[in-house]
Structures are given as C-alpha cells and as structure tokens.
C-alpha positions, -999 to +999 in steps of 0.1 A: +082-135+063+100-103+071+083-083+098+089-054+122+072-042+155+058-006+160+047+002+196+058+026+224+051+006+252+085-019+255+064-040+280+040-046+249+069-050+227+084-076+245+050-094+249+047-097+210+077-108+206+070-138+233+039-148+215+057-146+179+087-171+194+060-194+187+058-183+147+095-196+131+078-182+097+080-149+109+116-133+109+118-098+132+137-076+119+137-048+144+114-026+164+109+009+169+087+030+193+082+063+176+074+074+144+106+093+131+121+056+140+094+034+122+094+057+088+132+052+086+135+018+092+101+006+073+119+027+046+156+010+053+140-026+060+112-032+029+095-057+059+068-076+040+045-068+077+042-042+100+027-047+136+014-013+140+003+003+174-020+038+166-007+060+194+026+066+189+050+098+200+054+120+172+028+110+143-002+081+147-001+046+131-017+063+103-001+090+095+031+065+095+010+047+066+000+079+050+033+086+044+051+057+028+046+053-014+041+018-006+024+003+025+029-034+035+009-056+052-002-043+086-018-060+116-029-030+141-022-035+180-039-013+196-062-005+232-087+012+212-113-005+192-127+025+178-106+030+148-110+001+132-130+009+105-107+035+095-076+007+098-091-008+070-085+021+046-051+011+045-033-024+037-048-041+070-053-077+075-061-078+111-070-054+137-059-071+174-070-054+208-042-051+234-037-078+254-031-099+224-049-130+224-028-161+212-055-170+192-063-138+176-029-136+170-027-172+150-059-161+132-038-131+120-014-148+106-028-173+089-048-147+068-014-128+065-001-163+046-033-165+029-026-131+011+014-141+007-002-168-014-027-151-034+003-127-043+031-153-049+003-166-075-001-129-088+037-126-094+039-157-108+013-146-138+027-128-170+024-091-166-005-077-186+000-053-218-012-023-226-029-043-254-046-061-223-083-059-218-094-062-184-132-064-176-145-040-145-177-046-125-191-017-104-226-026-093-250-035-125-223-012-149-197-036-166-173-026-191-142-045-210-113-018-210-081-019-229-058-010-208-042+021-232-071+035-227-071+036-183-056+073-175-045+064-135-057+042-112-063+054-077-063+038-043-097+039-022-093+020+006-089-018-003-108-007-032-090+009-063-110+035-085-101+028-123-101+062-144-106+058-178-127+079-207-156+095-184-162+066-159-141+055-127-156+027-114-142+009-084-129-029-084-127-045-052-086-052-052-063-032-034-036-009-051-008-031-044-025-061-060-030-044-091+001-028-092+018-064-097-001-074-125+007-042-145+034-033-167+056-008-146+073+006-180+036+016-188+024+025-156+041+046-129+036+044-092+040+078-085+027+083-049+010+060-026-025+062-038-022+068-074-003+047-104-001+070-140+001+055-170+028+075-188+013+076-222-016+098-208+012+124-189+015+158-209+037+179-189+059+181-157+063+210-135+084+216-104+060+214-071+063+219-035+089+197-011+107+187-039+081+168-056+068+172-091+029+178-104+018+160-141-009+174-162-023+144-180-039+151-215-071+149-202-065+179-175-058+155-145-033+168-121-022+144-101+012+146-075+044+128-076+064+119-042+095+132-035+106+096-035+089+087-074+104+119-084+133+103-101+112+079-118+097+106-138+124+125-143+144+093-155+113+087-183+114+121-195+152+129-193+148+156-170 
C-alpha cells in the first residue's frame, strides 16, 4: 500500500515513520512538510494514502484536499480534535490525535485494508452501462434510474448527490466508489466533486485559470479543472 506523510513537525515525521516500521504492508514513498511540496508530489506519486497533518505552512490539510481532482485515502494527524467533523467531508478513514497511539494507529489501518478490499471487489465487477439501472434510496423516496438518464453526479461528503430528471437524491457511497463502477467513456470526471455524463453536455466555453465551463442541456453549468481540461477537449475535438 503506497503511502506518503504530510506534517511540518520532522520530530512527528520521524515518530510515524517509527510506528509504521512495524506495518511491511505499507510502502512510504516520501514525505513533505508544506503544502506547495505535498500537492506536487501527491500529484507526481498517485500514493493510494495520505497521512495528513491540518496545519501546515502555506495552505491547511484541507485546502491540500480541495485542490486535487482526485483525493485518496487520508488518515488526519493532527493536535486538534476540533475539526474532525469536517475531516470527514473528504475521503477520511481515520482521524488520530498527536501523540499517535500504536493502537489507534493499527485500528487505522486495518479499516484502511478493509476499504482496499471493498474496492479490489468493486474493480473486479463489470463496469455498468448506460443501459444500466441502478436503484437509489433517500429516506422513504426510492427510485430505479437508468443510468442515460443521471445528468452528473456530485460529491457531498462521503455521500454523493445523484442528479437526474427533477430529483437528486443522496446515496450513501463516496464519489470515488462510484466513479469505479461507471463507464468513464460515458461519464467524465471533470473536477473533484463532480462526474458529467457527456451525453447530457451541450456546449463548452473557455473559463477562468485555464479551465473550461459546460452547459448541460438541462441548463447545468458545472466547472472543469484545469487538469480534466484535456479530457473534454479530447471528446469534443477541440
């Protein structure tokens, strides 16, 4: 399991890393202990887990998150217990106080290899169609929805809202889990909280930074990354 460390303090770097001698399963790719450093090499590495302090120089553990299209799994280390509610917005598994506890830090992992194995059996399913109906449960309101007809889906947290016709219920999956059982020919990840299915997209226009806006045919806007940008203009020969 790929990971990398994210903390300022190289005393609490170096403590990690003495408590993950103890994990082989867990290969360490690097460390950094600012943001600019952690964006490039999250970005340069693809680590499947990030241990991510929250006060870091130049941008917070969240803002790191807020940027990146796609977010792996992260286990906070922080000093501060007050943010973890909002930790859990993102793709958290575990939020651990500073000292780490060699126990919290075992319970971590093993529900960092529990979701490894929920996704390995994810991956290993056929992709679903656009043919594909998939049933949705939000509260008492149920509905079967063929996938054709879902306009975006949208990241909320570990939940993911589902737009489609005048509803958008949520389902309690996270956007990375649904994002590997769909078609990625049919649906576009085109930022990190929103996946397009292309069939719905009805123009493209230049936006700001480099990035593009989409006008769905229902009158959605929705934003593409600078780094999705050539995905769409790839599709639409741009």
């Amino acid at each position: 399991m790929k990971a990398v460390i994210i903390e300022d303090s190289r005393l609490a770097r170096k403590e990690l890393k003495e408590l993950l001698k103890d994990f082989p399963q867990i290969e360490l790719l690097g460390e950094a202990g600012n943001a600019e450093d952690a964006l490039g090499m999250i970005r340069q590495l693809s680590p499947e887990l990030i241990f991510l302090d929250i006060h870091l120089p130049g941008k917070s553990g969240f803002e790191i998150l807020q940027e990146l299209d796609r977010v792996p799994m992260v286990i906070f280390t922080t000093a501060f217990d007050q943010y973890a509610l909002q930790a859990f917005e993102y793709n958290t598994i575990d939020y651990l106080l500073k000292p780490i506890a060699p126990e919290r830090l075992v319970q971590a992992l093993l529900k960092v290899e529990g979701q490894l194995a929920k996704s390995k059996v994810t991956l290993k399913r056929e992709k679903l169609t656009v043919n594909d109906r998939i049933f949705v449960k939000d509260g008492p309101k149920c509905w079967f929805v063929t996938l054709n007809e879902v306009r975006f889906f949208e990241s909320k947290g570990n939940y993911t809202q589902v737009h489609f016709d005048n509803n958008s219920p949520l389902v309690l999956r996270s956007l990375q889990q649904v994002e590997e059982t769909l078609d990625d020919q049919q649906f576009i990840r085109i930022n990190r909280q929103q996946i397009v299915n292309v069939r719905f997209i009805a123009d493209v226009a230049e936006w700001f930074s480099g990035g593009l806006k989409l006008t769905l045919s229902t009158g959605d806007t929705v934003e593409v990354s600078r780094r999705q940008v050539y995905r769409i203009k790839e599709l639409f020969s741009l």
